[in-house]
C-alpha positions as CSV (number, residue, x, y, z in Angstrom):
1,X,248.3,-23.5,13.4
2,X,248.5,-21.5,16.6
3,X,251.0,-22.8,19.5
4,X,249.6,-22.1,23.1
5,X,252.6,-21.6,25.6
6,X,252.0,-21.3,29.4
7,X,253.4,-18.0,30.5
8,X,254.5,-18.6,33.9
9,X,257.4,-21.2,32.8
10,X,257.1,-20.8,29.3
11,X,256.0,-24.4,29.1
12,X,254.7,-26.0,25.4
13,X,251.0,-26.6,25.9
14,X,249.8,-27.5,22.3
15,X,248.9,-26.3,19.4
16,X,245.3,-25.7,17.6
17,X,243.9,-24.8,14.5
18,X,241.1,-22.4,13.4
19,X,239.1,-24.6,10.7
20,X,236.2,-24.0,8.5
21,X,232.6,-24.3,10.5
22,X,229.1,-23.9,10.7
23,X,229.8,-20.3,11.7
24,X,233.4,-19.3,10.6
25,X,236.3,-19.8,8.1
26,X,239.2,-21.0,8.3
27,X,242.3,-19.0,8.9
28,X,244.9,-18.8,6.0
29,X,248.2,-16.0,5.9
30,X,247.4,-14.4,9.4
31,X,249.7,-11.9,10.2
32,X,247.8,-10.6,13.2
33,X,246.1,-12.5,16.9
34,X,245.6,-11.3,20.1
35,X,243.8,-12.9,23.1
36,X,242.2,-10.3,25.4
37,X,240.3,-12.1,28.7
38,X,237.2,-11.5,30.5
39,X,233.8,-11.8,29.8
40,X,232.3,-10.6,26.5
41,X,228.9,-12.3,26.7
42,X,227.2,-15.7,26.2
43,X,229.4,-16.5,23.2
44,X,233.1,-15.1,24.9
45,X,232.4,-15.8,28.7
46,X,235.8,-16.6,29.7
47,X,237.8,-14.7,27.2
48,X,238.4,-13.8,23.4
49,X,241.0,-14.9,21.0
50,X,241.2,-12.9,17.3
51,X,242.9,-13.5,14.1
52,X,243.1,-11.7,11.4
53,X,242.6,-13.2,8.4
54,X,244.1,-12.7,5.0
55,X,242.7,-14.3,2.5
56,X,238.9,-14.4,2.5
57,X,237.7,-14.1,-1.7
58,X,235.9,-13.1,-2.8
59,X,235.8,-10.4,-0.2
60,X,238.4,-8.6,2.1
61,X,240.1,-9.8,4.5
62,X,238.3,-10.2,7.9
63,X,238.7,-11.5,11.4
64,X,238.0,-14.7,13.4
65,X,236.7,-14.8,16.9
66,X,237.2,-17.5,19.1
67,X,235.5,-18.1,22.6
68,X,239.3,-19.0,24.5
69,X,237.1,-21.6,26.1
70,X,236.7,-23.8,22.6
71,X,240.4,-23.5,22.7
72,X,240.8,-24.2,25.8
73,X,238.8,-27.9,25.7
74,X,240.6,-28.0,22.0
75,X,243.8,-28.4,23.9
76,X,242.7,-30.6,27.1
77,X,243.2,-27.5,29.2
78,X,241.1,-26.4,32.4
């Protein structure tokens, strides 16, 4: 699970999860996320959140891509 903490206070917002889908895996032994905002298209309008992913058989690892806004109505946030 991934804890979101608001910056300006360093307040505990919540905590989410990246879980098997319709179009992605789940996450298991991430060593690596980043969250880079802006607009990257339909999908990523309001911002992008990455993790790598480290177990993925029977391929490589890979990367998960999540639109900030699914984790932002994940947590209650506006």
């Amino acid at each position: 699970a991934y804890t979101v903490y608001r910056l300006s206070d360093d307040s505990y917002v919540g905590r989410f999860r990246i879980a098997a889908g319709s179009t992605i895996g789940a996450t298991e032994e991430t060593d690596g996320i980043d969250f880079i905002p802006g607009d990257f298209g339909p999908a990523y309008p309001g911002g992008l959140f990455v993790a790598q992913d480290g177990y993925n058989p029977p391929k490589a690892q890979n990367f998960k891509f999540v639109a900030w806004a699914d984790i932002k109505a994940a947590l209650g946030i506006q």
